[in-house]
MIRO-547120 format. One record per residue: x, y, z negated of N, C-alpha, C, O in turn; residue in three letters. Coordinates in steps of 0.1 Angstrom, whole numbers, plus 5000, padded with zeros to 4 digits. Layout:
XYZXYZXYZXYZALA
...
// end
This chain:
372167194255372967184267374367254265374367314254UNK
375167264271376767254267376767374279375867394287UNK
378167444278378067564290378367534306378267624313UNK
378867384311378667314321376867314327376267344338UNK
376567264317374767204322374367404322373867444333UNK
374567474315373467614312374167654326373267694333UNK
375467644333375367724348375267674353374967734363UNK
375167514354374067454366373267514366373067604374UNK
372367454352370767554356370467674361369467704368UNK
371467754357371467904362371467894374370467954379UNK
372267834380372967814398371267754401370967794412UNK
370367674396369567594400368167714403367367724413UNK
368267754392367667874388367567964401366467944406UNK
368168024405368868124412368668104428368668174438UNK
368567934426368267904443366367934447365667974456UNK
366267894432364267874435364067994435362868014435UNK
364768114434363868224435364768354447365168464447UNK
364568254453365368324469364868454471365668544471UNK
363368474475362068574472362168694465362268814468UNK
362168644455362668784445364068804445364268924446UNK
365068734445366268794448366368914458366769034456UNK
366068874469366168904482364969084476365269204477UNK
364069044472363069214469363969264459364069384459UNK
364669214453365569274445366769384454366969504454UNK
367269264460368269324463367969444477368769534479UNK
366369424486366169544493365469664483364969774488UNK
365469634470365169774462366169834462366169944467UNK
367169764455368369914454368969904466370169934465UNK
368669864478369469934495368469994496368970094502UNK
366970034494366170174496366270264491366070384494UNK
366770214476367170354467368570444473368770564474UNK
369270334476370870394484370470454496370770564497UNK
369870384505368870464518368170574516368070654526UNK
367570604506366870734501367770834499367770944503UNK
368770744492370270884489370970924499371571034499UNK
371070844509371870854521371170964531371971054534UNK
370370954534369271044541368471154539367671224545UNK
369271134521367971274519368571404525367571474527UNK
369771454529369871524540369771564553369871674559UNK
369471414559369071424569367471524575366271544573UNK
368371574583367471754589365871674590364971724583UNK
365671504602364671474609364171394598364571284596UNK
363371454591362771404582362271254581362571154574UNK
360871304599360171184599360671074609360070974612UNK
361571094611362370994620363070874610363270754612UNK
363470964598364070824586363070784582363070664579UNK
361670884579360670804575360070694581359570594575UNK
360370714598359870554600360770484600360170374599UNK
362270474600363070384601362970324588363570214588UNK
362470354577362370334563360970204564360970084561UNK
359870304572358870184570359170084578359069974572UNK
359670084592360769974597360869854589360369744587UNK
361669894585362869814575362069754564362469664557UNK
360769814562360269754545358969674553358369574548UNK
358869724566357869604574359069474579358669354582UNK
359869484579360869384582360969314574360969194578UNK
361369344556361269314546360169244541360269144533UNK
359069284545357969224539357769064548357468954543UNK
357969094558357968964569358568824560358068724556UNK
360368884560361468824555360968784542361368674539UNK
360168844534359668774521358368684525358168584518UNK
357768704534356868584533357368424542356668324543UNK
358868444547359168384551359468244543359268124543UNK
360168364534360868274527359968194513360168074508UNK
358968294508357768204502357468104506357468004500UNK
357168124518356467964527357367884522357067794515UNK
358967904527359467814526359767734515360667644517UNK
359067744501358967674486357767644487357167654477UNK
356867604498355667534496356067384493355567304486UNK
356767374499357667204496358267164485358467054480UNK
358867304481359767244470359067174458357867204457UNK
359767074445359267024436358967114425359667194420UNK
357767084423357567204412358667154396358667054390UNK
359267274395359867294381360467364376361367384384UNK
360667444366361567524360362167624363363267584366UNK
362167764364363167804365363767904355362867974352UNK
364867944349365667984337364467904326363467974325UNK
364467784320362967744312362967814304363867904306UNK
362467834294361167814300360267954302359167954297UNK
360668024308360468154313359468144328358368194328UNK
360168054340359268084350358967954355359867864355UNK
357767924360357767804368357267804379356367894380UNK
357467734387357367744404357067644407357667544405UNK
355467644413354667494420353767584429353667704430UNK
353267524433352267524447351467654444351267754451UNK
350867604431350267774431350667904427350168014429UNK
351567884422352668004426352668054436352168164438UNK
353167984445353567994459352168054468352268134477UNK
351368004463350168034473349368174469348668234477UNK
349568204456349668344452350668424451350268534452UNK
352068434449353168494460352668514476352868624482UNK
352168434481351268454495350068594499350068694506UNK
349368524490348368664490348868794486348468904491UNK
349868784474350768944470351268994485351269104491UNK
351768874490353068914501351969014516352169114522UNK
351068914517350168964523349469124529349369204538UNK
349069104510348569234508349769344509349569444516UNK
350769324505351569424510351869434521351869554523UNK
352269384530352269364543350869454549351269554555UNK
349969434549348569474553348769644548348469724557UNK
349169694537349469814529350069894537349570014539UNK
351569824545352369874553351369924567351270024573UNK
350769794569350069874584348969974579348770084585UNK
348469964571347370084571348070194571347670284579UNK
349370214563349370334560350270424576350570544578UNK
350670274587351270324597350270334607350670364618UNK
348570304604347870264616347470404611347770484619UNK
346970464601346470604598347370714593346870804587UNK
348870694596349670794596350070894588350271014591UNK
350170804573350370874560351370924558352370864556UNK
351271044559353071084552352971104539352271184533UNK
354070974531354770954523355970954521356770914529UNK
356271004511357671044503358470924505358070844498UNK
359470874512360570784513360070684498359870564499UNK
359970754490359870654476358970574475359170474468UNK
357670594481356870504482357270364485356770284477UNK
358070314496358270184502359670124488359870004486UNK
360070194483360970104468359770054457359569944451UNK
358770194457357870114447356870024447356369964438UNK
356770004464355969884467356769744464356369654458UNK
357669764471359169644465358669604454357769514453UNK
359169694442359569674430357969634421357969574410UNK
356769674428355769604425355269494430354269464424UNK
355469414440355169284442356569224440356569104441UNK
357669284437358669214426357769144415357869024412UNK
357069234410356869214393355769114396355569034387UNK
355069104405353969074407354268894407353768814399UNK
355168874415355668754420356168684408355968554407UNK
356668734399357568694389356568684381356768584373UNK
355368774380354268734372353468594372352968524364UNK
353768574391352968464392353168314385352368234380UNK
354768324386355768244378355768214366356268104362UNK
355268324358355668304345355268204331354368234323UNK
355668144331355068074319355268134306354668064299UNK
355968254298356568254288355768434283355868534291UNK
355268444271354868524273356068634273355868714282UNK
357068674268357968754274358168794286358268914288UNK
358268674298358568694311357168814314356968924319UNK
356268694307354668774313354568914312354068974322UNK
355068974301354969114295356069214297356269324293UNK
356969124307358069234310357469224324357369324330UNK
357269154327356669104345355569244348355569334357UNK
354569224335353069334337354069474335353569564341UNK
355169494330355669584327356169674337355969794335UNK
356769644349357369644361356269654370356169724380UNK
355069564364354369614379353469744374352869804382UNK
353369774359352669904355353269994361352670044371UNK
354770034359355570164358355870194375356270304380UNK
355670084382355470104397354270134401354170184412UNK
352970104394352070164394351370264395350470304402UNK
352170334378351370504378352870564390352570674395UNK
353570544392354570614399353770624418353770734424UNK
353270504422352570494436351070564432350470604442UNK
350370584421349270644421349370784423348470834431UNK
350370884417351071004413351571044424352271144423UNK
351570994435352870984445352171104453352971194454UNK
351171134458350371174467350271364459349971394448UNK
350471424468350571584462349771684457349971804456UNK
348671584455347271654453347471694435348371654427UNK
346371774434346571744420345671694412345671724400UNK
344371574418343871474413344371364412344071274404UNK
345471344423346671194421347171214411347171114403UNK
347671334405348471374392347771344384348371274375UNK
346271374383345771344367345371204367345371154356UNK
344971134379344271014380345970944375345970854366UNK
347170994381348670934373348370954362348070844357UNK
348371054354348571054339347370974335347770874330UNK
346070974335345470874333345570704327345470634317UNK
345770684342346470554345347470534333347470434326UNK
348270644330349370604322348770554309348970444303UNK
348070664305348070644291347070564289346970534277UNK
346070494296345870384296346670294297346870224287UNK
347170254306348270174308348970154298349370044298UNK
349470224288350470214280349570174268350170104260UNK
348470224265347970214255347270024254347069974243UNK
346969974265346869824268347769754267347569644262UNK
349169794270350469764269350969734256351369624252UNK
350869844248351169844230349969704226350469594222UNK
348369714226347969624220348469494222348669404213UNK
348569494237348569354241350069294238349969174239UNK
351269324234352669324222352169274210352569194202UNK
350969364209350969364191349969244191349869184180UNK
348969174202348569034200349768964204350168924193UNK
350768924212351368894214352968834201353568734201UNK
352968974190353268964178352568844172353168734171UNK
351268854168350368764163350968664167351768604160UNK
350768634180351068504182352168394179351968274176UNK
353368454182354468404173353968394162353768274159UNK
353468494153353868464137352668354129352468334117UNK
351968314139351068214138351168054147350367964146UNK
352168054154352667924163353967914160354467814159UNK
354668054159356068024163356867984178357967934179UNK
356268014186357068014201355968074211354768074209UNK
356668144223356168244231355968174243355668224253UNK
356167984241356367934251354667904255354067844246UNK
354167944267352767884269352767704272351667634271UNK
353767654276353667564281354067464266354067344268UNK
354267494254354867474244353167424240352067484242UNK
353467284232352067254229351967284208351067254200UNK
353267344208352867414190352167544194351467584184UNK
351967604202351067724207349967674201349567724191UNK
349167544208347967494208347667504194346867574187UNK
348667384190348367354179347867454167346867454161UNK
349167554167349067684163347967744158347667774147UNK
347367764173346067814172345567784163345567854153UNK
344767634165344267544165343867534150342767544144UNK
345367514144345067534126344967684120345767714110UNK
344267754124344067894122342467974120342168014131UNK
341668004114340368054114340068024128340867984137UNK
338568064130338068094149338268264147338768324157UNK
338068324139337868444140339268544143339368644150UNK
340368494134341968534136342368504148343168574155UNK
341868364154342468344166341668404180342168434191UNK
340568404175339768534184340168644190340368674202UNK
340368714176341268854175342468834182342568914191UNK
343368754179344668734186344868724203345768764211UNK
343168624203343868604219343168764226343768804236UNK
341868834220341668984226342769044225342969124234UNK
343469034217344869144221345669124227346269214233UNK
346268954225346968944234346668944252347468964261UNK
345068924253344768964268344669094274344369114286UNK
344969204263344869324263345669374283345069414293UNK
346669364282347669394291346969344306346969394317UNK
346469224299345369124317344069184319343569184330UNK
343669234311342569274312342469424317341469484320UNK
343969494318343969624321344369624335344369724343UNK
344769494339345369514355343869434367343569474378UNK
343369334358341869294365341169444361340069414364UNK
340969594356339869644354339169604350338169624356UNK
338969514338337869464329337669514318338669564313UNK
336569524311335969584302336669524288336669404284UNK
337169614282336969734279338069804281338169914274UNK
339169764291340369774300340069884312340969944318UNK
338669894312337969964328338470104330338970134341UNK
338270164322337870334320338970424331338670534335UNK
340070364333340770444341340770414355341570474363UNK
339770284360339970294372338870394385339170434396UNK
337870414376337070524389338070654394338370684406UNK
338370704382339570814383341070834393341670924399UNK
341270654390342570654394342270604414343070624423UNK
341270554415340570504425340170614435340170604447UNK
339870754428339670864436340470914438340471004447UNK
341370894432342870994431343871014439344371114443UNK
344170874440344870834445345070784460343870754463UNK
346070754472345770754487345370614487345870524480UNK
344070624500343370484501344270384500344270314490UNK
345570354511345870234513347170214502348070134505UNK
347070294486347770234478346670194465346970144454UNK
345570234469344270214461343870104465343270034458UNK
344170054479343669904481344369794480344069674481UNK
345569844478346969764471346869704462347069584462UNK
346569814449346469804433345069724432344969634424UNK
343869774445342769704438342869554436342269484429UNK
343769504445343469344451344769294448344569184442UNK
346169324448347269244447347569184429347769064425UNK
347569294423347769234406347069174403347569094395UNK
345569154407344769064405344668964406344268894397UNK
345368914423345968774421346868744414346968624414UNK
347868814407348968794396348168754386348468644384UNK
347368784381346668774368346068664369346468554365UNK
345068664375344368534380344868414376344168324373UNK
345968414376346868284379347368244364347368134360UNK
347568354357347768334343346968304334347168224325UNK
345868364335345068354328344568174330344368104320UNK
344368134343344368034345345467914339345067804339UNK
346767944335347367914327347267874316347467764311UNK
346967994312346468024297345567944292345467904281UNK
344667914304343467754294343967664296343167584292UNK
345067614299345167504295346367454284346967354282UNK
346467624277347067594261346267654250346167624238UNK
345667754259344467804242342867744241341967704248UNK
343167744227342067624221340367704223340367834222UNK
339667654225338067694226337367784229336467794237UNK
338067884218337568004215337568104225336668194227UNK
339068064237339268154247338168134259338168234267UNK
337668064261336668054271335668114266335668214273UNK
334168114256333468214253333868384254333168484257UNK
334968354249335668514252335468584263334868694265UNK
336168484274336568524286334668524295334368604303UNK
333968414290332568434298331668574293330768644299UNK
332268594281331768724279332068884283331368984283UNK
333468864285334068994288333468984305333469094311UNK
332868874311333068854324331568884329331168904341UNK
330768884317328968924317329269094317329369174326UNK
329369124308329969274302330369304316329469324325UNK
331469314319332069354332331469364340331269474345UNK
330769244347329669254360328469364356327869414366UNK
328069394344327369464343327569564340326669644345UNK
328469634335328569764335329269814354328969914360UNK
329869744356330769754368329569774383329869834393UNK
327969694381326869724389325969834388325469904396UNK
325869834376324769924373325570084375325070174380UNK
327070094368327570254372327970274386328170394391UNK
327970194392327970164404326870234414327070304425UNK
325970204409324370264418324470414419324270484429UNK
324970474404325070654404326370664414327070754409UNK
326770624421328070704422327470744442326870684451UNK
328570904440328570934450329870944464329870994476UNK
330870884456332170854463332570704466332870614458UNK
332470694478332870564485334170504475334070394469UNK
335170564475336270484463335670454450335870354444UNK
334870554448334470554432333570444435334170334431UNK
332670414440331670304445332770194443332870124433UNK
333470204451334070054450335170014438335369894434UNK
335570124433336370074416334970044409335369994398UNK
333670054409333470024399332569864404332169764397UNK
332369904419332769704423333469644421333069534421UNK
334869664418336269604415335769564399335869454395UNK
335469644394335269604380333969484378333969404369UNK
333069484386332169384388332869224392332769114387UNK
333669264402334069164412334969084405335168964408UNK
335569144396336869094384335868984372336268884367UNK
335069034371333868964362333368814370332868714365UNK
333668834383332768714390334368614392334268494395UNK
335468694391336668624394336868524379337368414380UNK
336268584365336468544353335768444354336368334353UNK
334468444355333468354356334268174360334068084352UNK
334968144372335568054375336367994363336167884359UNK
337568084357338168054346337468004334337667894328UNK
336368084331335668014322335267904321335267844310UNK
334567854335333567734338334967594327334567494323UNK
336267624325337367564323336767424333335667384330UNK
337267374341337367274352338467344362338867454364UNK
338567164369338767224378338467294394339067374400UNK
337467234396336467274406336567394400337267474406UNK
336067464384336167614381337667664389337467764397UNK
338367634388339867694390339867684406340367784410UNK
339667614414340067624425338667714431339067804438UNK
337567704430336867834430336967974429336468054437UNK
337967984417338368114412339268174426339268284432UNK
340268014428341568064441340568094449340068204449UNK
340268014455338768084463338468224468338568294478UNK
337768234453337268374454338368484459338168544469UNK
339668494450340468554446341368614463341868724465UNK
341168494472341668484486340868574491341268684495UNK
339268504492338368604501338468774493338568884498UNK
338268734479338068914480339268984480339369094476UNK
340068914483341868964487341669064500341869184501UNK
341268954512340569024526339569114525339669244526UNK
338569054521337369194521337469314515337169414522UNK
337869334502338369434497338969514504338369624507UNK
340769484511341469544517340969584528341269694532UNK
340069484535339269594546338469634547338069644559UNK
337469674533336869754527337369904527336669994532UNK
338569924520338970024520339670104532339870224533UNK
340269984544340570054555339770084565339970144575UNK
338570014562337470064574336770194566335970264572UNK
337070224552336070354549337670474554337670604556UNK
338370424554339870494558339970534575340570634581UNK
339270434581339070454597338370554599338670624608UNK
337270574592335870574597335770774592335170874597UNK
336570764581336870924576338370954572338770904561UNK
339171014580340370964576341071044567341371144572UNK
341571034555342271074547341571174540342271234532UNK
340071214541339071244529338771264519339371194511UNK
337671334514337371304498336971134496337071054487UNK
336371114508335571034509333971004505333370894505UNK
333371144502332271154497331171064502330971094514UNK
330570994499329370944510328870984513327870914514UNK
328571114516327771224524328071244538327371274548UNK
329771224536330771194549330171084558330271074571UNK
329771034553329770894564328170914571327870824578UNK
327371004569325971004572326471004590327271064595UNK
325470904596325570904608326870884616326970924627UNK
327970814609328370784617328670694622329770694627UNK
327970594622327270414629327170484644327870454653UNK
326070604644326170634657327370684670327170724681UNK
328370664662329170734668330370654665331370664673UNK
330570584655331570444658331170334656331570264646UNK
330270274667329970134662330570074661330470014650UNK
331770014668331969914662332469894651332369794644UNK
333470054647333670064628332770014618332869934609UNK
331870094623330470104609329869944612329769894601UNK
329469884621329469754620330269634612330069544604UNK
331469684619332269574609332369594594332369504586UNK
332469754590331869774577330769714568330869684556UNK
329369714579328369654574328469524575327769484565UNK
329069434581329769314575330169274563329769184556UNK
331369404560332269374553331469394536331669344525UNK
330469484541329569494529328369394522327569384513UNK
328569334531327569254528327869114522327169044516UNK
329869094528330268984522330468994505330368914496UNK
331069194502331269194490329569134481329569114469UNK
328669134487327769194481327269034478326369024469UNK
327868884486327868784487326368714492325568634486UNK
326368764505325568704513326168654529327068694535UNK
325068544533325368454543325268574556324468664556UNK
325968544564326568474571328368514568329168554576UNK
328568494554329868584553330868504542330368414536UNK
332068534540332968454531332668464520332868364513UNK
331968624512331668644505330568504496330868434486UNK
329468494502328568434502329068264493328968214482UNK
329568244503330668074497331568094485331567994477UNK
332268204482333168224472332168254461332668224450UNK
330868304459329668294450329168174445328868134434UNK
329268124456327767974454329467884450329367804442UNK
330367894454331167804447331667834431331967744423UNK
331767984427331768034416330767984406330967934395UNK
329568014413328367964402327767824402326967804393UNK
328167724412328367634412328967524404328467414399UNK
330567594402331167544391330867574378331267494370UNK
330267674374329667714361328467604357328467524347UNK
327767604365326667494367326967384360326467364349UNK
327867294367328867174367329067164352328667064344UNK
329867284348330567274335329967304325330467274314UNK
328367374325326867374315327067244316327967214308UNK
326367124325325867014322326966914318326566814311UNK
327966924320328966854311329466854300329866764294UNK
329467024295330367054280328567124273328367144261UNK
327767154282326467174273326467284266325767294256UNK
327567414269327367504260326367604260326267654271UNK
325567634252324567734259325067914265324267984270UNK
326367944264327268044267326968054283326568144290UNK
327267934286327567904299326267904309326267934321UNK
325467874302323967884313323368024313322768064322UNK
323568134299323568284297324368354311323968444319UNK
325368274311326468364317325968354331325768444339UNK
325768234335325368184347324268324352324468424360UNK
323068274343321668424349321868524346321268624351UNK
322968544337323768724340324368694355323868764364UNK
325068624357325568634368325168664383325668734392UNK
323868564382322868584396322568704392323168784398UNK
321668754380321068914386321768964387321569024398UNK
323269004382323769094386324369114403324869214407UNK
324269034410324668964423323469034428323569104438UNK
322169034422320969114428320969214428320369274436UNK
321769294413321769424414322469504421322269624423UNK
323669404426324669494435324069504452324769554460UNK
322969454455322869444466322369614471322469664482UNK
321969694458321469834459322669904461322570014466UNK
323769844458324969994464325669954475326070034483UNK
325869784475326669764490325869804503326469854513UNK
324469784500323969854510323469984515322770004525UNK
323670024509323570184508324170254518323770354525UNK
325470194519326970254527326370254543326370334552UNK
325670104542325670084562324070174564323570214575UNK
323470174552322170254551322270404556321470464563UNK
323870484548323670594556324170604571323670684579UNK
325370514573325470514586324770514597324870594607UNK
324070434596323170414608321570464606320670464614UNK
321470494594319770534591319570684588318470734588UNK
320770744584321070884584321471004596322270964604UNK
320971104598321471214611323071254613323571284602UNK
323571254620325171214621325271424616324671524619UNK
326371374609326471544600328271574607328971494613UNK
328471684604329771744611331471654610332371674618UNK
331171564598332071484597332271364606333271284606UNK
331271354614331471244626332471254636332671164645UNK
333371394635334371394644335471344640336271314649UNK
335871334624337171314619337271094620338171024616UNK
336171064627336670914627337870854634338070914645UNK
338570754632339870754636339170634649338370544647UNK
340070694663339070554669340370504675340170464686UNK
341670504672342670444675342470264679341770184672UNK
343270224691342670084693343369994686342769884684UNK
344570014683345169934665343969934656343269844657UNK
343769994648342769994639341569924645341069844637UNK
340669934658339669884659340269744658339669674650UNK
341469674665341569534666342369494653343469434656UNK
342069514642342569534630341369514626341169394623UNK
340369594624339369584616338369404628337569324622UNK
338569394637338169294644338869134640338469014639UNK
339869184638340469054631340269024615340268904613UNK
340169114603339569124595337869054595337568954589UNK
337369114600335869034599335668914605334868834601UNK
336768904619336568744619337568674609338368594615UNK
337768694601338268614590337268594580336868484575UNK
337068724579335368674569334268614570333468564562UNK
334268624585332968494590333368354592332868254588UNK
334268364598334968184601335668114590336168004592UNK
335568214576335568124563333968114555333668084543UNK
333268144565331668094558331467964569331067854565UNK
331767994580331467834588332667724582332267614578UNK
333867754582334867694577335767724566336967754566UNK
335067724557335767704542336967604541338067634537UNK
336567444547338167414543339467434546340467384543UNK
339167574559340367614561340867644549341367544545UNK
340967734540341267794529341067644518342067604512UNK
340067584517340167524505341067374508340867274501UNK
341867374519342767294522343967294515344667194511UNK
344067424513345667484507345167484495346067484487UNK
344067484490343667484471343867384468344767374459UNK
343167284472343167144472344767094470345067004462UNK
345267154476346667064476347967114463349167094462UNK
347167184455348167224445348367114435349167124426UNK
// end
């Protein structure tokens, strides 16, 4: 192209990513807003004008998402990012979840440091651009932006277990980061282009040992595998899960994940064979270590990072099945445990507010907030993926598709993975229910006073679970918008 056609495209470029422009440009007016105010005497008066403005923000970005549900999918700077339907529909769930982030942390009255609301920006920045990305550079500068906003919102909180659960985080983080460069390395010097959508990738592969290219794609998934919490990626999330404040722990647990999701789902339909046994295996592994450490634990967060680490296993599972029924399953799942999760963590946020969170805390107090600890026991029961709940459907469509894709491609991987998959679905039913076990079957202990019974939060947590049941009677609400990618 000649330098006529490269600033079209640029100019072309530039219009399709309205979204991120726009998170761009309210990053550095909060950084300037931070500077402006940091004198100001009334602390918490800019603090809410701050969250104001980044709940106004968040709105204004899902506005403008919606409004590329129409557009043609193609290109943007090529071959760097691309923009189609499912992009868009996971920019959705990012946008969401932050949005949801913002009310928790205004329905239970967090005081945070002004800086908090830039790094939420600047992480469904990266997130979004993740969703986009076809190229692995974009990918790895994308995971990059949403890391370093990460250990920074983990650390944020003045304790000094946020601190170590921050340093943690990091050097995990960083140390996933280096490998997954250095498969990334590999991969060039065995294809020669970083383009995923580039079919010398395939080929690439393709003419290369099974065992080199094995090796190549575990390291290059290094970096995906540390933002799903998958094995052997896991280790820092119980830590960082306790550490850190609930409604930026239910942020990280659920929002990157739909970033990932999405790539990885990319990703099969350029790497050759090898990557699907991989991926069904890291996804057995996961569910199983992620249930069974699960059972010992005595902290409601800790309990649920190392569900996160299970739940990320059952999100793999989809990818693997490689179909498409597998893939639109995965969106599926990825939707519901987008909702449950997040109001997982704000109904254990309701119910004990701002806590260790020990489950010792919660003994007896069903008796004394039902309708909390009810919708909890709901909410537990969909993670745990039983009927009458969303949970439930996002399972039997998961393992469904696996099913499908045994009897068509006949691998014996895939029928292993499958009956790992059910028991472990049986094993987790010992910790999800545990939670509504002490509530309501335990003597209500001194902590029953600190429950938050604010009537935002009850009609909050009310709207939350009817979302989770009215996607078990009606699924194609949701699988309307999958379908149409």
């Amino acid at each position: 192209m000649d330098i006529s056609e490269q600033l079209s495209h640029i100019r072309q470029s530039l219009a399709g990513i309205l979204p991120e422009i726009f998170l761009a440009i309210l990053f550095c007016l909060f950084l300037l807003a931070e500077l402006l105010f940091l004198k100001q005497p009334d602390k918490k008066k800019v603090a809410s004008w701050l969250q104001n403005i980044a709940l106004a923000g968040s709105i204004v970005t899902l506005i403008l998402i919606f409004g590329q549900w129409n557009e043609e999918p193609a290109f943007r700077f090529q071959p760097l990012l691309f923009l189609d339907r499912q992009a868009v529909f996971f920019k959705l769930l990012i946008t969401l979840s932050w949005i949801f982030t913002l009310i928790h942390v205004r329905v239970l009255k967090y005081d945070f440091p002004p800086e908090y609301n830039a790094l939420l920006i600047a992480a469904v920045l990266g997130m979004n651009l993740l969703s986009m990305s076809t190229h692995l550079l974009s990918i790895y500068l994308s995971l990059e932006l949403i890391s370093i906003s990460s250990y920074l919102l983990v650390a944020l909180s003045p304790y000094k277990k946020a601190a170590e659960g921050g340093i943690k985080y990091l050097l995990f983080g960083s140390a996933s980061s280096a490998v997954m460069l250095y498969g990334i390395s590999f991969v060039y010097g065995l294809t020669g282009t970083l383009d995923i959508t580039n079919e010398m990738m395939t080929v690439g592969l393709s003419n290369n040992p099974d065992f080199v290219v094995t090796v190549t794609i575990v390291l290059m998934l290094a970096g995906l595998l540390f933002k799903l919490s998958l094995v052997p990626f896991h280790v820092w999330t119980p830590d960082v899960y306790e550490a850190a404040p609930t409604p930026l722990v239910s942020f990280l647990s659920v929002a990157p994940k739909a970033a990932v999701i999405l790539v990885l789902m990319r990703f099969a339909g350029i790497l050759p064979a090898q990557y699907f046994p991989v991926l069904g295996g890291i996804a057995l592994i996961s569910m199983t270590i992620g249930n069974v450490a699960a059972l010992w634990q005595t902290n409601a967060r800790r309990l649920l990072a190392y569900s996160s680490i299970a739940q990320a296993g059952y999100l793999l599972v989809g990818v693997a099945a490689y179909s498409r029924f597998g893939f639109e399953s995965a969106v599926f799942y990825t939707a519901v445990y987008l909702v449950v999760n997040l109001a997982a963590f704000f109904l254990i946020d309701l119910l004990s507010p701002r806590t260790e969170t020990n489950l010792s805390d919660y003994e007896g107090l069903g008796k004394h907030s039902i309708w909390i600890s009810g919708i909890l026991t709901i909410i537990m029961i969909a993670l745990a993926g039983l009927p009458p709940t969303a949970g439930f459907t996002s399972k039997l469509l998961i393992f469904s598709a696996l099913w499908e894709s045994y009897h068509q491609q006949e691998f014996p991987w895939m029928l292993w993975l499958l009956i790992g998959g059910i028991l472990n679905a049986a094993i987790s039913l010992a910790y999800y229910l545990r939670l509504p076990y002490l509530l309501f079957f335990k003597n209500p202990s001194s902590a029953a006073s600190n429950s938050n019974g604010s009537l935002t939060g009850k009609v909050i947590a009310g709207f939350l679970v009817a979302t989770v049941l009215l996607l078990f009677f009606r699924p194609d609400w949701l699988s309307k918008w999958i379908s149409a990618f």
